[in-house]
BALOBA-1460 file (C-alpha; in Angstrom, 3 decimals):
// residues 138
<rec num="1" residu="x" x="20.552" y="18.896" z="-5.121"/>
<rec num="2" residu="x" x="18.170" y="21.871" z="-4.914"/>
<rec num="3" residu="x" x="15.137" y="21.920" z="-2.365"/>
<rec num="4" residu="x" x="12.370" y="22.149" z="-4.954"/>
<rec num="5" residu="x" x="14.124" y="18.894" z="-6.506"/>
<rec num="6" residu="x" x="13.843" y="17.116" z="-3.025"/>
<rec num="7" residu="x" x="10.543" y="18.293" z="-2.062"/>
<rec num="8" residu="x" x="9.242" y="17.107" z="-5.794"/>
<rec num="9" residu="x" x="11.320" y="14.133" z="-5.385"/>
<rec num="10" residu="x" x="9.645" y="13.334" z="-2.070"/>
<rec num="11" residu="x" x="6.127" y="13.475" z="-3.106"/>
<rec num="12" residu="x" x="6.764" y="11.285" z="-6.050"/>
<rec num="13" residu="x" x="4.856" y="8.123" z="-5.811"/>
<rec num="14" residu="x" x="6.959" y="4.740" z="-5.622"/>
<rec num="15" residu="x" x="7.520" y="2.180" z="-8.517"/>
<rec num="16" residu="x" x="4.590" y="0.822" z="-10.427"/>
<rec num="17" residu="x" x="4.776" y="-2.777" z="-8.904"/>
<rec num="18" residu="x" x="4.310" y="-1.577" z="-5.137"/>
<rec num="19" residu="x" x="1.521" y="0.936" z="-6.463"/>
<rec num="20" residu="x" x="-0.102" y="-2.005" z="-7.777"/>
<rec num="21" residu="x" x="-0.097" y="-4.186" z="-4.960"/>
<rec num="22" residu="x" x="-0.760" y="-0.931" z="-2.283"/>
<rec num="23" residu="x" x="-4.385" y="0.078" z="-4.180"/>
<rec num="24" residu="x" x="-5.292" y="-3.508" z="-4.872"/>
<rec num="25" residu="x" x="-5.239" y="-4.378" z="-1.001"/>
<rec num="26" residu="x" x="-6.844" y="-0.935" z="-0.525"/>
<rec num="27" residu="x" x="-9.982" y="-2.491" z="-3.055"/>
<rec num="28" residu="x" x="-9.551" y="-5.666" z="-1.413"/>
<rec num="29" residu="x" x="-10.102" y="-4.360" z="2.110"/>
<rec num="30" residu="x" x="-12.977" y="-2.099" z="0.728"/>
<rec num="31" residu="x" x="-14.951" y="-5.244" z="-0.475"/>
<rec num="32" residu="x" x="-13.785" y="-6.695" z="3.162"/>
<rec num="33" residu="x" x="-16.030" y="-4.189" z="4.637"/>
<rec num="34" residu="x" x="-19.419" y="-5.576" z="3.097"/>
<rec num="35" residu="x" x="-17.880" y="-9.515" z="2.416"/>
<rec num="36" residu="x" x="-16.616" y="-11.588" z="5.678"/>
<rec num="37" residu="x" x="-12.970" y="-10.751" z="5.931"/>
<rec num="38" residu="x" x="-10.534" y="-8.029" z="7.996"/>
<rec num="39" residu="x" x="-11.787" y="-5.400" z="5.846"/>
<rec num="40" residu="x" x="-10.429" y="-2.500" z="8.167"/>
<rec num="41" residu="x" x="-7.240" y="-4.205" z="8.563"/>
<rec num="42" residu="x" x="-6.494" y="-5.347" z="5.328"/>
<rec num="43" residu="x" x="-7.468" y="-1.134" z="3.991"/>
<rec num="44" residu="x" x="-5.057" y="0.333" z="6.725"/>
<rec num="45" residu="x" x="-1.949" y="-2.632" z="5.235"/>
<rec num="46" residu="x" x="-2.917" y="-1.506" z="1.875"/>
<rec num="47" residu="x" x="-2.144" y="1.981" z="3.221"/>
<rec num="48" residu="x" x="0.808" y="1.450" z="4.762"/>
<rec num="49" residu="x" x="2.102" y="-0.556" z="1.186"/>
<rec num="50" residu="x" x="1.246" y="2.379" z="-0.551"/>
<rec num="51" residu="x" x="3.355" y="5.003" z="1.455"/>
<rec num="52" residu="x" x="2.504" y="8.735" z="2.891"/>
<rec num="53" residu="x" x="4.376" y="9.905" z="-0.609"/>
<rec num="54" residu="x" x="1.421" y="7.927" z="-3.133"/>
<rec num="55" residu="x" x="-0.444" y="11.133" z="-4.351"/>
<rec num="56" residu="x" x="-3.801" y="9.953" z="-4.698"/>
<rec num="57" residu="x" x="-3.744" y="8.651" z="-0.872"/>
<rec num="58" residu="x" x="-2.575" y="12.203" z="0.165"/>
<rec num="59" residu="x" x="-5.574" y="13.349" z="-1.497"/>
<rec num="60" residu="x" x="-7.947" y="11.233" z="0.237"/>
<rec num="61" residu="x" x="-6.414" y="11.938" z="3.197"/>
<rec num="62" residu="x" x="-6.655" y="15.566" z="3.501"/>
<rec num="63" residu="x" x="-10.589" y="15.235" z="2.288"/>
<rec num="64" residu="x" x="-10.681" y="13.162" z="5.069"/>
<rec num="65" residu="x" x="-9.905" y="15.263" z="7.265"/>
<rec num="66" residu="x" x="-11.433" y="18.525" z="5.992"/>
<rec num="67" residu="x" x="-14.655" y="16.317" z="6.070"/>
<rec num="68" residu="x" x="-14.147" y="15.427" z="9.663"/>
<rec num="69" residu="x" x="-13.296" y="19.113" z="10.479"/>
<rec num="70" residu="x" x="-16.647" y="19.924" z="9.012"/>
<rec num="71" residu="x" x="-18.700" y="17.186" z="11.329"/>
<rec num="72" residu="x" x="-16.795" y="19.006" z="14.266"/>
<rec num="73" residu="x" x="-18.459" y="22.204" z="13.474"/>
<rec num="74" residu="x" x="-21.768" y="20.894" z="12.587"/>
<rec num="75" residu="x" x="-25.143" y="22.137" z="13.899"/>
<rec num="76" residu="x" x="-26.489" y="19.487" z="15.222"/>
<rec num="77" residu="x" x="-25.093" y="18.192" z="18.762"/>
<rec num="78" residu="x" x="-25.156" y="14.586" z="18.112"/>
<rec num="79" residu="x" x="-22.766" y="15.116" z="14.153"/>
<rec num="80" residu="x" x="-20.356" y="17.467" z="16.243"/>
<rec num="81" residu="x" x="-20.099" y="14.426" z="18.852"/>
<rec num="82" residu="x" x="-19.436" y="11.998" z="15.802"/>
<rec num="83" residu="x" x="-17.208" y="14.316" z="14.406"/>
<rec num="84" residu="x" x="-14.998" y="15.009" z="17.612"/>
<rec num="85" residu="x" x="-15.192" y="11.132" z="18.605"/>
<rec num="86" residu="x" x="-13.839" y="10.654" z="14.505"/>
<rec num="87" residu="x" x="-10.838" y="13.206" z="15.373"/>
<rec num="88" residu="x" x="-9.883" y="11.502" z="18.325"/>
<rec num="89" residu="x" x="-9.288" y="8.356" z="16.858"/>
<rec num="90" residu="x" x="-7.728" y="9.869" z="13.801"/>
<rec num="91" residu="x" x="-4.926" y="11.667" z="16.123"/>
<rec num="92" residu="x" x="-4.436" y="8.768" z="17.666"/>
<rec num="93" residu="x" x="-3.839" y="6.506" z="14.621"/>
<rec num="94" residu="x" x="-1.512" y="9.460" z="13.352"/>
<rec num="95" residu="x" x="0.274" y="9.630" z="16.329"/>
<rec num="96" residu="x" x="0.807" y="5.375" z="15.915"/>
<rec num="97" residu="x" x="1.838" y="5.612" z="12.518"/>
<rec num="98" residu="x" x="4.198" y="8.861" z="13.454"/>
<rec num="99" residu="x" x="5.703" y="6.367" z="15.855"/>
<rec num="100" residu="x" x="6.503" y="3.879" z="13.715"/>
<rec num="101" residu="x" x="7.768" y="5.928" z="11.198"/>
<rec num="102" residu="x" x="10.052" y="7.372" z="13.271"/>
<rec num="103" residu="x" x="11.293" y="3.908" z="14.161"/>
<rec num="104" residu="x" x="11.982" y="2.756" z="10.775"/>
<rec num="105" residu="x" x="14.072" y="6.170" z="9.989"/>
<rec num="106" residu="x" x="16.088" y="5.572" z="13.143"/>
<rec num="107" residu="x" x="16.774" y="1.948" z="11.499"/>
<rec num="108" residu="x" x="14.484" y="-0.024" z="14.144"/>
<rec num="109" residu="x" x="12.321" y="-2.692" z="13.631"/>
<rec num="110" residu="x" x="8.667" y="-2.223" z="13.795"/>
<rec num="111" residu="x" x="7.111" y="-2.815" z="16.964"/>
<rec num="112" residu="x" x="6.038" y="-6.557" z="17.829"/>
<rec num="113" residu="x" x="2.300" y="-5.319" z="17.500"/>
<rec num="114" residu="x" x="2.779" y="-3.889" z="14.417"/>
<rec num="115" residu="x" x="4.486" y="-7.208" z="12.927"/>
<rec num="116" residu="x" x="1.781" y="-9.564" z="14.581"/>
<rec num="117" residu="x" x="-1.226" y="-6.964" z="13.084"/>
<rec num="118" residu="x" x="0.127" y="-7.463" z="9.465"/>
<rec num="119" residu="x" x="1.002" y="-11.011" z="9.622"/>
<rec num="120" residu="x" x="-3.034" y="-11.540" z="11.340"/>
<rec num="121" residu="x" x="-3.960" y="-9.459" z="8.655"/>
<rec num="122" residu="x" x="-2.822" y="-11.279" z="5.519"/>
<rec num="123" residu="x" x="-3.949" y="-14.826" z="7.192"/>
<rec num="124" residu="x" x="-7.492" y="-13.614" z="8.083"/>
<rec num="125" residu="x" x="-7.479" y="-12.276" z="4.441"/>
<rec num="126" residu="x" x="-6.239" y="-15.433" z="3.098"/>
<rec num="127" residu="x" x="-8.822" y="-17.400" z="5.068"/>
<rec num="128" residu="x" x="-11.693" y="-15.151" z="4.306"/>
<rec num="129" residu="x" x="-10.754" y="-15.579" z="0.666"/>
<rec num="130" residu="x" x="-10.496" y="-19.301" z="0.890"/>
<rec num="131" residu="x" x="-14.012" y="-19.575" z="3.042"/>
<rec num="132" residu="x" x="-15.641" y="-17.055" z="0.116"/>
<rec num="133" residu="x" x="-14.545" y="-19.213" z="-2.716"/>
<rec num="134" residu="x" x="-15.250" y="-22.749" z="-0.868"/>
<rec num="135" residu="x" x="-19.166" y="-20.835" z="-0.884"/>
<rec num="136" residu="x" x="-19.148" y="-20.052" z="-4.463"/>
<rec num="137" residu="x" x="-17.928" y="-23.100" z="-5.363"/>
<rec num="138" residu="x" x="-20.166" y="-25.387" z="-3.384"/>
């Protein structure tokens, strides 16, 4: 197998099914963020479904971080505080996710943390669904 075959091969996205479910937690978590529910939690499980190989997140990704790299260098004292408080946090989170990945290629588990923040995840989703729709409905 040739290298330019694995590297393509590598940043092909997954099957259509997991792609599915992956952006439609993503959406779900987004409306989270203004409805009650885990709306941070629910958009990082969404990302973790989807993979670091789906192309569209890769994209959003790196604009992420060019945009953070640009509130670093900022004028204004306050947006370069934002921005290097932003880039902590987002090299820590990397680091995390590094760590886990690592774990799963080595044939591990994931951590206990990790297990307990999904499974809180989909049952404060599930609630927060269930509470939204019991307030429509009444």
């Amino acid at each position: 197998m040739s290298q330019s075959y694995r590297r393509n091969r590598r940043h092909q996205p997954r099957g259509l099914l997991l792609r599915i479910v992956g952006w439609s937690v993503v959406l779900a978590g987004l409306a989270m963020l203004v409805l009650p529910g885990p709306g941070l939690l629910a958009l990082a499980l969404g990302v973790i479904v989807l993979g670091r190989d789906d192309p569209a997140l890769r994209g959003w990704a790196v604009r992420c971080r060019l945009s953070i790299r640009r509130l670093c260098h900022a004028k204004s004292p306050a947006v370069r505080a934002i921005g290097y408080w932003l880039r902590g946090h987002l090299r820590q989170a990397r680091l995390l996710i590094r760590e886990q990945l690592q774990r799963h290629a080595r044939g591990e588990p994931l951590s206990l943390v990790i297990r307990l923040w999904i499974v809180l995840t989909i049952v404060l989703a599930l609630a927060s669904a269930g509470v939204s729709l019991y307030m429509i409905l009444s």
